[in-house]
C-alpha positions in Angstrom: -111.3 63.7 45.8 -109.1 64.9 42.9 -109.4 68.6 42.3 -110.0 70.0 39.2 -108.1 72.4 37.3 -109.5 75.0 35.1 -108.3 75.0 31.2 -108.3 78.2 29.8 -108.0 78.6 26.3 -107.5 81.7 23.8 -109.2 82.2 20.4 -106.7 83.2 17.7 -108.6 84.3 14.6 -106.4 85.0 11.6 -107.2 86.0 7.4 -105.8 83.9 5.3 -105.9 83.4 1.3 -108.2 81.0 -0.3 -104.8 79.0 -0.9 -103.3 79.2 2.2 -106.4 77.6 3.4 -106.5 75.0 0.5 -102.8 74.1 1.4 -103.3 74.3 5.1 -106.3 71.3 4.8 -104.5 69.3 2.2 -101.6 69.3 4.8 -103.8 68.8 7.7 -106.4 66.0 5.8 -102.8 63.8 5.0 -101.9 63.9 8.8 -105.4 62.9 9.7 -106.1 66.2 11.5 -108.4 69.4 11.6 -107.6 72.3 10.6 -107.2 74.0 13.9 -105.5 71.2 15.1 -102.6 71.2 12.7 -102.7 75.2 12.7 -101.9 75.1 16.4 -99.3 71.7 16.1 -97.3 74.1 13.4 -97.7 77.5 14.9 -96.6 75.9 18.5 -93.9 73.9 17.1 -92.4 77.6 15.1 -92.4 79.2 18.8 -90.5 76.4 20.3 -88.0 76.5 17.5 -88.0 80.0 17.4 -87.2 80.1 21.7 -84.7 77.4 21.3 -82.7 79.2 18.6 -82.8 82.1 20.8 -81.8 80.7 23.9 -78.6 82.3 25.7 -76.0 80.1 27.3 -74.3 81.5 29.7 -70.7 79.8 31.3 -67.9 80.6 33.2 -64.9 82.3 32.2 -63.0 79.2 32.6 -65.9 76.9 30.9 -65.8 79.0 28.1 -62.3 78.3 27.7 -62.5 74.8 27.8 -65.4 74.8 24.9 -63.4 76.7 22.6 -60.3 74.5 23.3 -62.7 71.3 22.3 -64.0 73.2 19.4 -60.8 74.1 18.0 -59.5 70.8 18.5 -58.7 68.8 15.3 -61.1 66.8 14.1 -60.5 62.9 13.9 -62.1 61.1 11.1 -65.1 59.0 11.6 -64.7 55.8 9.6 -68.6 55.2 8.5 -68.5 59.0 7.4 -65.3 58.6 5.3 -66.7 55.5 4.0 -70.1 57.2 3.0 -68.1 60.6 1.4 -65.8 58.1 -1.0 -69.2 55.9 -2.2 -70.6 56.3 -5.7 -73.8 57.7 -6.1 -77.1 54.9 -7.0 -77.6 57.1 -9.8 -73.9 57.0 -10.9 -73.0 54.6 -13.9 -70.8 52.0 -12.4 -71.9 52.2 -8.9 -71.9 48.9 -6.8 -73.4 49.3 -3.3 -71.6 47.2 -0.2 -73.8 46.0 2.2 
């Protein structure tokens, strides 16, 4: 028999304007979601940014080193990217478009 584990959950309650709550549900009705649904989806997703932005790295004295040597490294150029740089804008009069 498979042993159930208990889900415990926490009510956040919040005040928001009458247009933060219009925005929220015009956001929430186009991704085919509640309200609390996409609340929580967005206010989970800002704490996992926030954490990973804030996330220390530690190395060793000699792995240190060896990332600064790679980042200070020059660059070589990557072909696609050159070729992307150098093409005209669509908008741009003139502009042909390789394919």
């Amino acid at each position: 028999m498979v042993a159930s584990v208990e889900r415990k959950e926490y009510p956040i309650s919040i005040r928001l304007s009458e247009a933060d709550v219009a925005m929220i549900d015009r956001a929430a009705t186009l991704r085919g979601r509640s309200r609390a649904d996409f609340v929580r989806d967005a206010a989970v997703r800002a704490a996992e940014d926030m954490l990973m932005d804030n996330r220390l790295v530690r190395m060793s004295p000699e792995g240190f080193a060896e990332f600064m040597e790679v980042l200070s490294a020059p660059v070589a150029p990557v072909p696609d990217m050159v070729e992307l740089a150098e093409r005209s804008a669509p908008w741009e009069a003139g502009c042909t478009t390789k394919r």
